[in-house]
C-alpha positions as a Markdown table, in Angstrom:
| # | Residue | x | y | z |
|---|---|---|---|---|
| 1 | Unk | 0.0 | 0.0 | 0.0 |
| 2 | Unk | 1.6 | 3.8 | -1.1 |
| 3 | Unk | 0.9 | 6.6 | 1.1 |
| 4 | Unk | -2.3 | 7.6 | -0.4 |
| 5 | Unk | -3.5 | 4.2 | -0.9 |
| 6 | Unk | -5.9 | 4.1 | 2.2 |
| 7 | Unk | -8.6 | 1.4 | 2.5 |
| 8 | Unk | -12.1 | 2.2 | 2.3 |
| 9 | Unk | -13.6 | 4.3 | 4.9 |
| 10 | Unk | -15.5 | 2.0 | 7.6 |
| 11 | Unk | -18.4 | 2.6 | 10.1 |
| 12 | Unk | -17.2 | 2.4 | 13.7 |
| 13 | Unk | -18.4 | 1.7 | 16.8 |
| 14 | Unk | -17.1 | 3.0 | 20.4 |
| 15 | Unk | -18.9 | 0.9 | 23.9 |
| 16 | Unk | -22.1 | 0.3 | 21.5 |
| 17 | Unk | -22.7 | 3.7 | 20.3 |
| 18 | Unk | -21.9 | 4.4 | 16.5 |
| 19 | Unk | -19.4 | 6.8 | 16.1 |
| 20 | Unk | -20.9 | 10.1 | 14.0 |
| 21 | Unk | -18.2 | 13.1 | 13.2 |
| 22 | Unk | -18.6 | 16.2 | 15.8 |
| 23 | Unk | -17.9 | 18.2 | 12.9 |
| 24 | Unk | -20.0 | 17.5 | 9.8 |
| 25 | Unk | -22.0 | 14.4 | 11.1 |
| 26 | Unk | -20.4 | 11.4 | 8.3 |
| 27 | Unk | -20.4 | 7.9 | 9.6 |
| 28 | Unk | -17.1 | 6.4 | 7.9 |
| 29 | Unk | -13.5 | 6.8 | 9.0 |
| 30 | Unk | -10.3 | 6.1 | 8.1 |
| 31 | Unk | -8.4 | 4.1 | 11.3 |
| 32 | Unk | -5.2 | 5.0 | 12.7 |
| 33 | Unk | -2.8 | 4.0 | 15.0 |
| 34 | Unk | -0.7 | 6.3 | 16.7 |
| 35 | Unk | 1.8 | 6.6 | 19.4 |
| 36 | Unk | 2.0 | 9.3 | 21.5 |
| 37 | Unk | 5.5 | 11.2 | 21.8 |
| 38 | Unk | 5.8 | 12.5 | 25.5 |
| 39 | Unk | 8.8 | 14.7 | 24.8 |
| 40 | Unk | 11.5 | 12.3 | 26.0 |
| 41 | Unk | 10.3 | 12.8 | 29.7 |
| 42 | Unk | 9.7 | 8.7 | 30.4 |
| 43 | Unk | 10.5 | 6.1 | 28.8 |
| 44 | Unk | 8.8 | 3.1 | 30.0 |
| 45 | Unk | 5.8 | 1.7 | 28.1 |
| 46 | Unk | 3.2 | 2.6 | 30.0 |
| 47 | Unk | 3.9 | 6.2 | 29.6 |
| 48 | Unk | 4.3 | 5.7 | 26.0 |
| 49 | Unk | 1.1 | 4.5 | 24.6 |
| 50 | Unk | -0.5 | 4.2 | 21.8 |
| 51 | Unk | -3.8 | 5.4 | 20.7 |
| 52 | Unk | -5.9 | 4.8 | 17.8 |
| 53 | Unk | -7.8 | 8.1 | 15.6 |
| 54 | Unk | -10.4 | 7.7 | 13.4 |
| 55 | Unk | -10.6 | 10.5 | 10.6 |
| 56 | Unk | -13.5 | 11.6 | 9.1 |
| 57 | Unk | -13.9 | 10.5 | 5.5 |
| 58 | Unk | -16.1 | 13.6 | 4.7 |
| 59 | Unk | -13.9 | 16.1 | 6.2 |
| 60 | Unk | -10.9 | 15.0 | 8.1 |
| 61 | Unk | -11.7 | 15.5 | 11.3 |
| 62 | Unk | -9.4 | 13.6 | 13.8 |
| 63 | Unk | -11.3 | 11.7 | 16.7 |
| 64 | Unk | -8.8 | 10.6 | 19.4 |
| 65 | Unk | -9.3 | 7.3 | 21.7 |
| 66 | Unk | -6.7 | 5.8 | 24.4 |
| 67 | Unk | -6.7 | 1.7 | 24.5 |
| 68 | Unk | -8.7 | 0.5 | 27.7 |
């Protein structure tokens, strides 16, 4: 897959609700997983974690979970 070679944009659901855009309202995102930089302050895993964005395919709007 090339950079702009993303996979079709998918509904997406958060504890049982369906996740709907704050912004514009769409219902399909792009998923991606990202890992936070906490400016070299720790180092261990646990205070580097990841955390997964889902983008708005309408209007590219990042919405921003942490793993439970």
């Amino acid at each position: 897959m090339g950079l702009f070679d993303a996979p079709e944009p998918v509904g997406v659901e958060i504890k049982g609700h369906a996740l709907r855009c704050v912004i514009c309202g769409h219902n399909r995102f792009h998923r991606h997983k990202i890992r936070l930089d906490r400016a070299g302050l720790f180092t261990s895993e646990w205070s580097d974690p990841m955390a997964v964005s889902y983008e708005c395919a309408n209007c590219a709007y990042l919405h921003w979970f942490m793993p439970q």
